[in-house]
N, C-alpha and C positions, 0 to 999 in steps of 0.2 A: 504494500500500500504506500500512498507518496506519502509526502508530507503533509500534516493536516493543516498545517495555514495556505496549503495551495491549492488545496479542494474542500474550503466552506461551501455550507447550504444557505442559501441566504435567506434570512427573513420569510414573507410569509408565502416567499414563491419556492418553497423549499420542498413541498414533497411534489407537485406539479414538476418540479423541475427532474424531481428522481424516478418517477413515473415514465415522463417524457425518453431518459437516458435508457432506460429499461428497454423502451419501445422502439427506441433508435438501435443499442445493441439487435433486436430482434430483425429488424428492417434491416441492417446491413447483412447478417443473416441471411434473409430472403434474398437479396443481391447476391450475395455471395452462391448460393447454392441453386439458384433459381427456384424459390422454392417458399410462394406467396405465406403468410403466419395469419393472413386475414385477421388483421392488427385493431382493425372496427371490429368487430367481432365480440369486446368487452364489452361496449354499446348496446348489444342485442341480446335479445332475448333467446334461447335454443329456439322455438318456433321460428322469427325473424330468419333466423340463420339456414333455416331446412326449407323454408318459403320457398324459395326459386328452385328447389331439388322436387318440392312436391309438386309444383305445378307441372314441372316437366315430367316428372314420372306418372302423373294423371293425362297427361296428352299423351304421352304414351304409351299408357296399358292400354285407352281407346282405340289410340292409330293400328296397334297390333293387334284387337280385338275387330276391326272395320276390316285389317287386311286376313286374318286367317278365319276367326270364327260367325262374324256376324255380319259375311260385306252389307256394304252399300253402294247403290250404282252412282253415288255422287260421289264417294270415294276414289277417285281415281283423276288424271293429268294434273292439272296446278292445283288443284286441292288439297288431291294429296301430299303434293311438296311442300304447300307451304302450310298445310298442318305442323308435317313433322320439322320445319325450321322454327314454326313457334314453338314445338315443343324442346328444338335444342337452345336457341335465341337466353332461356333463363340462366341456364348452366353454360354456356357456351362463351356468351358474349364478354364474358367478367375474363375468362380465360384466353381468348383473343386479344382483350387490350391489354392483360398481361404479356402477353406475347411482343404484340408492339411497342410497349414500354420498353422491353428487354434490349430491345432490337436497338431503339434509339440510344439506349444506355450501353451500347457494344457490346451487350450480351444477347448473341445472336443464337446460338445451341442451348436456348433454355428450354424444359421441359414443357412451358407453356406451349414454345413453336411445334413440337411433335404432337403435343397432343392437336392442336389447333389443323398441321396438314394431317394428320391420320383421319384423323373425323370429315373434316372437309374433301378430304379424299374420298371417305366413301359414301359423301353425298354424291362425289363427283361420278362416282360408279353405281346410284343407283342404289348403294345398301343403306337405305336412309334409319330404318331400326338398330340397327349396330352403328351406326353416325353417333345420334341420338342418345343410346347406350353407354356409347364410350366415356360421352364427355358428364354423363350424368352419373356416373357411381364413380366417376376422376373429381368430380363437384361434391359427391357424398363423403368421400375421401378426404377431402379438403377440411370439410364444417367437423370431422373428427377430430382429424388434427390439431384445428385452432381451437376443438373444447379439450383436446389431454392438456394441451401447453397451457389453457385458463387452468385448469388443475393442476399442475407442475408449478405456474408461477402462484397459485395461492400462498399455500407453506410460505412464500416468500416475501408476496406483496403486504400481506396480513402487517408486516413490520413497519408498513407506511402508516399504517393509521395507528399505532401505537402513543405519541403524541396529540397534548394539544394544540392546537393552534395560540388558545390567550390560557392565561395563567391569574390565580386572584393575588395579588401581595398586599400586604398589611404596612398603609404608608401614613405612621403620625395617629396609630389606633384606628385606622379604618381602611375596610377594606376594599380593595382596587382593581377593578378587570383588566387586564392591560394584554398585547399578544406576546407569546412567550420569547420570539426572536426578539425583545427589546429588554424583558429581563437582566439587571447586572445581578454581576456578583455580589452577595453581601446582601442582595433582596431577601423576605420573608413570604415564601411562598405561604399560602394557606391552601391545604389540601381537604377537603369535606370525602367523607367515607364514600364510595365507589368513584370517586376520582382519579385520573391517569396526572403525574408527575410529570412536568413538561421539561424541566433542567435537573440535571445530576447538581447532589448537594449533600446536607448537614442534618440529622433529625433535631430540631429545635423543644421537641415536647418530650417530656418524658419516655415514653414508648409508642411504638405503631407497629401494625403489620400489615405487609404487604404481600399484595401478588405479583408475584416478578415473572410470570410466564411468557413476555414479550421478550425477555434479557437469556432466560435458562432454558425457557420451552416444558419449566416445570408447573406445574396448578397451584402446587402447595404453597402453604403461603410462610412465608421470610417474617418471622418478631426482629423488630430492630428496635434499639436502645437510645437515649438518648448522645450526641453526639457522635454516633453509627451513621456511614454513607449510605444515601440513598440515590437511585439513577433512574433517568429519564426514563420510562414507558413504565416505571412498577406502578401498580393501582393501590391505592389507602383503600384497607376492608371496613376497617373499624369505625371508632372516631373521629371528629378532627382534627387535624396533624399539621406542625409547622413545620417548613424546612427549611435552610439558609444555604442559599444558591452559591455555592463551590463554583462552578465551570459554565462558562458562558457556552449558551445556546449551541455555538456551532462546532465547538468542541467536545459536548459529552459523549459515552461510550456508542447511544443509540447513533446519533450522527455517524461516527463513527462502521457501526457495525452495517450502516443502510450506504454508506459508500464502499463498502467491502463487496456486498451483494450484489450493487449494481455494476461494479468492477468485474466481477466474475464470471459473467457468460462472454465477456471479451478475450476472456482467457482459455483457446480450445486446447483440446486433451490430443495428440499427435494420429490415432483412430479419424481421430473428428476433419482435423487439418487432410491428413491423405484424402478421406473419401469427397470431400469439397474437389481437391487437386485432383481427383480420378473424377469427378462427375465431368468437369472443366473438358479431360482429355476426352473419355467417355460417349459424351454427348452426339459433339460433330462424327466422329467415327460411324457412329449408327445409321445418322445422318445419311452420309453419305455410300454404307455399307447398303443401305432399305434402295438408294436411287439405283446402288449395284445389282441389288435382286429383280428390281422393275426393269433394267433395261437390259443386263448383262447376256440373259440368256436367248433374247432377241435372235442372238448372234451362233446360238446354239441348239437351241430347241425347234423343231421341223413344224410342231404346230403351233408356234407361239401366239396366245391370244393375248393382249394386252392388259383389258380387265381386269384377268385373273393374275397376273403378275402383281399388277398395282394393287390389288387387294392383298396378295401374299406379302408384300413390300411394309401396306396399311400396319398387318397385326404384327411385322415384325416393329416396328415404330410404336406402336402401343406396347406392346410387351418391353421394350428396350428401354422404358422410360425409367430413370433413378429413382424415380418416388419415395418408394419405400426405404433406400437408403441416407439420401437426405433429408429425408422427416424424422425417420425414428434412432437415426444416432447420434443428431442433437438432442433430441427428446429424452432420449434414454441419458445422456449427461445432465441437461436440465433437470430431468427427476430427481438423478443422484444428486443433485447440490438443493433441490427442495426437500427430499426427504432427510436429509442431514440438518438443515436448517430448521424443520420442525421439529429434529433431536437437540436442539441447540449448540448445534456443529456450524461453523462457517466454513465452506468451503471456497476459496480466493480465484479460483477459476478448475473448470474442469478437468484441467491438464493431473491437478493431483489428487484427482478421484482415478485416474491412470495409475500414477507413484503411490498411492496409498493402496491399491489392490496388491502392488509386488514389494510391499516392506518387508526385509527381513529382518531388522534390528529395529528396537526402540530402548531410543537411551534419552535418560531423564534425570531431568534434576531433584533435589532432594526435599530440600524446602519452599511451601507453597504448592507444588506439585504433586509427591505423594506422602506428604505431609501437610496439617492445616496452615502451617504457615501465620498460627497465633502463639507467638512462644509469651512464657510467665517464668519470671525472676523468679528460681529454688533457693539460692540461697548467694549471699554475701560474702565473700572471704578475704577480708582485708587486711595490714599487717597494724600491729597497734601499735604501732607510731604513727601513724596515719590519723585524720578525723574523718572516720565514713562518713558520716554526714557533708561535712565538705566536699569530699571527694567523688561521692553520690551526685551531688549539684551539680559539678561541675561535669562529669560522667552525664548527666542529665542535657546539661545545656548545649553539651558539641555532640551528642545524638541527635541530636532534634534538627541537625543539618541533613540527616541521614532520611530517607525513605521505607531502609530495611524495616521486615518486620521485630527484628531484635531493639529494633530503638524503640519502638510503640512498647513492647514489655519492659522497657527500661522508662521511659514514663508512665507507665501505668502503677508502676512498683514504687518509684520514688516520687511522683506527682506533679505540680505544679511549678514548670521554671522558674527560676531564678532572676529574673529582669536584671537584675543589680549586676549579674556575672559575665564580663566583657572577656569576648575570644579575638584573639587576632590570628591573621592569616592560617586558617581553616582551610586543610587542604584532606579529600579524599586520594585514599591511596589505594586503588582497586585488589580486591582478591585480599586486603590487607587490615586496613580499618580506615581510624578516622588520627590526622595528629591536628593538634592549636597550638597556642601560643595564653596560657591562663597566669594573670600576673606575674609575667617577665618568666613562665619557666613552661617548659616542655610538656604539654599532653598527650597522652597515648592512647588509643581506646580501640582494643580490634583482636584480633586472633594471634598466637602467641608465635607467631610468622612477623607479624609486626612487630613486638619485643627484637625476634631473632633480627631483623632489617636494621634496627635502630641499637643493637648490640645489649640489649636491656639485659640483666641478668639475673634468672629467677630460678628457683629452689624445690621446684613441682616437677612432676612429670604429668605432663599434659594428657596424655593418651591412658594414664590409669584413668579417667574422669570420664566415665558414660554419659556426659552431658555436652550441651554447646556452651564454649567456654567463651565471656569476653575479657580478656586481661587490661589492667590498667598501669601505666606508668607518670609517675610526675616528678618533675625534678630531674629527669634519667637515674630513677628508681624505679623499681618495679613493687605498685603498690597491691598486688592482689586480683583476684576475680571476683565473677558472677557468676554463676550454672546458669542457664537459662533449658528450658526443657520445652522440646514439643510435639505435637501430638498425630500420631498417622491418620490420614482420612479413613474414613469406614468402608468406603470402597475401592481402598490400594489392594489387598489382599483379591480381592474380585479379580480386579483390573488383570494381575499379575497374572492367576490364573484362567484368563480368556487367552492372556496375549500367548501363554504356553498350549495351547487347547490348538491354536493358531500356525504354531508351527513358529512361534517367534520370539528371537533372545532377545533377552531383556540388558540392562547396563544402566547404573546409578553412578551418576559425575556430582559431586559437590565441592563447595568451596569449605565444608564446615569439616570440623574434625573426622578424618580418618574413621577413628572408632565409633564415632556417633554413629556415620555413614555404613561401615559394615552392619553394627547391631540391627537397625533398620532393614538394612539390604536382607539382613540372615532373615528376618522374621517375616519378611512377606517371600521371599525366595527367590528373591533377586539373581541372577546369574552370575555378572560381573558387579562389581561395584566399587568406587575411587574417590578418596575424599581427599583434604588438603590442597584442593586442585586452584588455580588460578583462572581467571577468562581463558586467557591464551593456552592452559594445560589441557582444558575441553575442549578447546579447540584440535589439539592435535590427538585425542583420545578417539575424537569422532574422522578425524582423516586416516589414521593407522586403520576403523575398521572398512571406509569407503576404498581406502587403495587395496581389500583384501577383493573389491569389485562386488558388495555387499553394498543395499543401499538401507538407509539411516533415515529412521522420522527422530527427532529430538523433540522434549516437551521441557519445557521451561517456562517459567513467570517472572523473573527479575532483569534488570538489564541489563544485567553482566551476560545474561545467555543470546544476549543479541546476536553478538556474531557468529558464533556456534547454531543457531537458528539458520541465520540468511546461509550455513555452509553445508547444513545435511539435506537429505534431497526434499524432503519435508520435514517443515519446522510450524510444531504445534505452539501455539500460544494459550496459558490459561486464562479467558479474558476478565475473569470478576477479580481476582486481585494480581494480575500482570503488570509490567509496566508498559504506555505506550509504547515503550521502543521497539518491547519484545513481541507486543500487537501486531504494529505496522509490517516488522520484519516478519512475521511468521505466513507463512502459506494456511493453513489453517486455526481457525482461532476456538475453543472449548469456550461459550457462555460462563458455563455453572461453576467453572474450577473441579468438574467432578472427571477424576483421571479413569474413570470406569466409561467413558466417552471415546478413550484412544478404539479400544476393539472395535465397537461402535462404528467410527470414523472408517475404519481399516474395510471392515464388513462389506459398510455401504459401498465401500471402493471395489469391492471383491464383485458384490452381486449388479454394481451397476455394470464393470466390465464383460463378466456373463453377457448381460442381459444383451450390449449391444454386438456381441458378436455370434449368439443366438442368432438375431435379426440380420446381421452380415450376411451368416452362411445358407440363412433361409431366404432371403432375398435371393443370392446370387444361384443357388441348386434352382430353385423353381425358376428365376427366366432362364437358367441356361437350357436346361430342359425343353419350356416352352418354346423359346428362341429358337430351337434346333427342328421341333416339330412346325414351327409357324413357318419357317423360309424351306420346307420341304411342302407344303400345303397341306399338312397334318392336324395343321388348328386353325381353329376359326376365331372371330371377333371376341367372342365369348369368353375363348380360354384367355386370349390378352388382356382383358378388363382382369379376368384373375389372378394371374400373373403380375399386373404390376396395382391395381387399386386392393383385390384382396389381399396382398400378398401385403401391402402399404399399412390396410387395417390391420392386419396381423401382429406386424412390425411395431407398429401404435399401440395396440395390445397391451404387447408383452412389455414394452418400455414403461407403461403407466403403471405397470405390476409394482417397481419399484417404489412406488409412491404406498402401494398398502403393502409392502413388507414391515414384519417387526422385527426389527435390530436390538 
């Protein structure tokens, strides 16, 4: 994902505008493939949409009922033709300008054009019910298509209307309807019980609870506490709730995860890309293979009738149409990034719903990931020459530069800063800690890696201590520790064994103590597992296993795992307590923080690739089949409509399946 100051939503033209992008990915699509998405179609109602299919199929049971079972003696010269032109004229004519559209757009071998001369072709020859036929179950074909793809992008559009547009705030004790893209920071929302939260913030009232199923895709509803984050799209069940707006409007997570979305069907999967690049070459060939079978054997055959050549030519051009393969192998990636998406998976483009079906390694980080990533101060160890209390404070006050979750349990345990206690030059040393400068003398505050860096000398052996340690020094003494303790998610243990059920090894990188790191590892059954690591040591942890030609999903939430993200072939981001960086950089992003998601994700990758090569190989056996029987004059009009429209619904089918699988 880019940078998010360079793709704001703006004010109140913000979901019109993401809607619009949606429909433009889709439309380039349809350029690209030739391969109409009938984009009006939202607009209409299913009847609307089947209108011109029924008319024409009611002019037509007649016409075929006047010409075999019940003539009529008016039934016949221009009557008859131009019955059956009004009965192709509903289905027909949408598909024609399609046609010339293409043409003028230098897209001349679009499937509009074949279907367009095969039909008119055998008007031209007199088979007006097979004309007729063709272009109306290629028209019923269609209004399927654009209702799976309204069903595929459900799951996903649903996240437009998650917001409000205005928002109430409480200005000078009274309360204010204003729209929520003009909200600053520091406002006081007022939220009233089944209310949607229009900006990420602060809970101001004692307690609330919310349904966060816009954000996790879970029902259940989230209690939050006071001074507990709250984000854009959760609904207030309860009470009335205040909040204090943290992150302006176009910044929150929602903004965020609704540019991810729309970013992602821009993103094709290399399945998707070839068969585009084979329709392209594809197309003309047939083309002009159909003008070979109408004219070729001229030259050859003793009784050659024309007619029946151009008819043979007709169903080979009907049957050779791509339909079914540029419909339903976007379709079927579209599903896969909708039905992920109502797991509360983001998928960043369908390329790695590809890469997530052939993982063989997932390697993870430790804390926040398959740990909650809420640690709490055990206990205090400090040398008594020291004033804990001071040194607490001050410990207190150069965390609170910090993001990690170890600083939130180091305020939470000693309380309210210090205002009084001036830090000079504050500098984060990554992989390391934090040092200052506290009335003219040296602070130290980070993992006993930073002692070792700054030559500090201390009296412990770090690795007897089954906890995560922070040490402190002041003065260049080393004044003691913290334990800080935290607690495994309830669904690591799951996670672990799906990913083994899978066929897939697992790997624990952290930056936190070694033994912390193993005891975790042992207890869920981690495979490999390596702590004391630095950014750059996960870095090269995760290349030793890619250069074994082994590819690598990483899941990480802090933003040391940045680059280790943007390096494995997909990089999970946990997104409820992540940092943007490891957000943006990640190919996929987990809602919930629940690491019982990674299989999940994996799955969905598994069975959407199935699905479209299911539809590949049944596509391409049945026209090859027909193709061979249709240019020997083996098949008629009939079998070609099934061939490439049945063959298209099929395809359609089996792609929407994806959408009611359970994962």
């Amino acid at each position: 994902m880019t940078d998010k100051k360079s793709h704001q939503i703006e004010d109140v033209a913000e979901c019109c505008r993401i809607e619009e992008k949606i429909n433009k990915a889709e439309e380039e699509h349809a350029e690209d493939d030739g391969h109409d998405h009938d984009h009006t179609s939202k607009e209409k109602s299913t009847f609307q949409l089947f209108l011109p299919a029924i008319i024409s199929f009611g002019l037509l049971l007649l016409a075929i009922g006047f010409d075999n079972y019940f003539t009529q003696s008016w039934f016949v010269g221009w009557v008859r033709i131009v019955w059956y032109v009004a009965a192709y004229i509903p289905v027909g004519l949408p598909v024609i300008k399609e046609a010339i559209q293409s043409i003028r757009k230098s897209d001349v071998f679009s499937e509009f054009l074949l279907m367009s001369i095969a039909t008119i072709g055998a008007f031209a020859i007199g088979e007006y019910p097979e004309g007729v036929a063709v272009m109306l179950f290629y028209a019923i074909g269609e209004i399927f298509q654009s209702l799976a793809v309204q069903r595929a992008k459900r799951n996903i559009k649903s996240l437009l209307d998650q917001r409000p547009d205005e928002v109430t705030i409480i200005e000078n004790n009274v309360a204010k309807t204003i729209k929520a893209s003009t909200a600053k920071i520091g406002d006081i929302i007022q939220l009233k019980a089944g209310e949607k939260l229009g900006l990420d913030g602060e809970l101001v009232s004692d307690k609330a609870s919310f349904n966060t199923a816009a954000l996790t895709g879970e029902s259940k509803p989230d209690s939050k506490l006071k001074g507990e984050t709250v984000l854009a799209g959760m609904i207030n069940l309860n009470s009335v709730s205040q909040v204090k707006v943290t992150t302006a409007y176009t910044d929150s997570k929602l903004s965020k995860i609704l540019e991810m979305v729309q970013e992602a069907t821009s993103k094709k999967a290399p399945t998707e890309l070839f068969i585009r690049k084979f329709a392209k070459i594809y197309t003309p060939i047939v083309v002009f293979l159909a003008i070979g079978i109408c004219l070729v054997p001229m030259l050859f055959v003793e009784n050659y009738v024309f007619n029946d050549w151009l008819y043979r030519a007709l169903i080979f051009l009907v049957i050779s149409c791509p339909c079914a393969l540029v419909i339903s192998i976007p379709l079927g990636y579209f599903g896969g990034i909708g039905a992920a998406s109502k797991n509360g998976i983001l998928f960043k483009g369908s390329n790695f719903l590809d890469v997530m079906a052939s993982i063989q390694n997932v390697v993870m980080d430790k804390t926040g990931t398959m740990t909650e990533g809420v640690f709490k101060v055990q206990e205090v160890v400090f040398k008594s020459e020291f004033d804990q209390k001071e040194i607490l404070q001050l410990v207190n006050v150069i965390e609170s530069q910090s993001t990690h979750p170890v600083a939130t349990a180091i305020h939470n345990f000693v309380g309210k800063i210090d205002s009084s206690i001036k830090l000079k030059n504050v500098e984060e040393i990554a992989g390391h800690g934090l040092k200052a400068s506290a009335n003219g003398k040296e602070l130290l505050v980070g993992n006993f890696k930073l002692m070792d860096k700054f030559s500090i000398k201390y009296d412990i052996d770090p690795s007897s201590i089954v906890y995560t340690l922070i040490a402190v020094a002041y003065d260049n003494k080393f004044v003691g520790y913290l334990t800080i303790a935290d607690s495994i998610k309830e669904d690591s243990q799951r996670t672990i064994d799906k990913l083994k059920v899978l066929g897939i090894k697992t790997t624990m990188l952290s930056g936190d103590k070694n033994n912390v790191v193993q005891f975790v590892a042992q207890k869920l059954g981690i495979t490999n597992a390596f702590g004391d690591l630095l950014p750059e040591d996960k870095v090269n942890k995760v290349k030793e296993i890619i250069a074994k030609n082994q590819t690598v999903a990483f899941v990480g939430d802090g933003v040391n795992d940045a680059p280790v993200v943007a390096l494995s072939n997909v990089g999970i981001a946990m997104g409820g307590l992540g940092s943007d960086a490891t957000i943006e950089t990640a190919d996929v992003v987990i809602q919930d923080d629940k690491p019982s998601k990674i299989p999940i994700a994996i799955n969905i990758g598994k069975q959407t690739k199935k699905v479209v090569w299911q539809n590949i190989t049944l596509a391409f056996t049945v026209k090859a089949v027909v193709l061979v029987l249709g240019a020997g004059g083996l098949a008629t009009m009939w079998e070609a409509v099934f061939a490439d429209v049945g063959v298209a619904l099929l395809a359609i089918l089996n792609a929407v399946r994806i959408q009611r699988m359970k994962f």
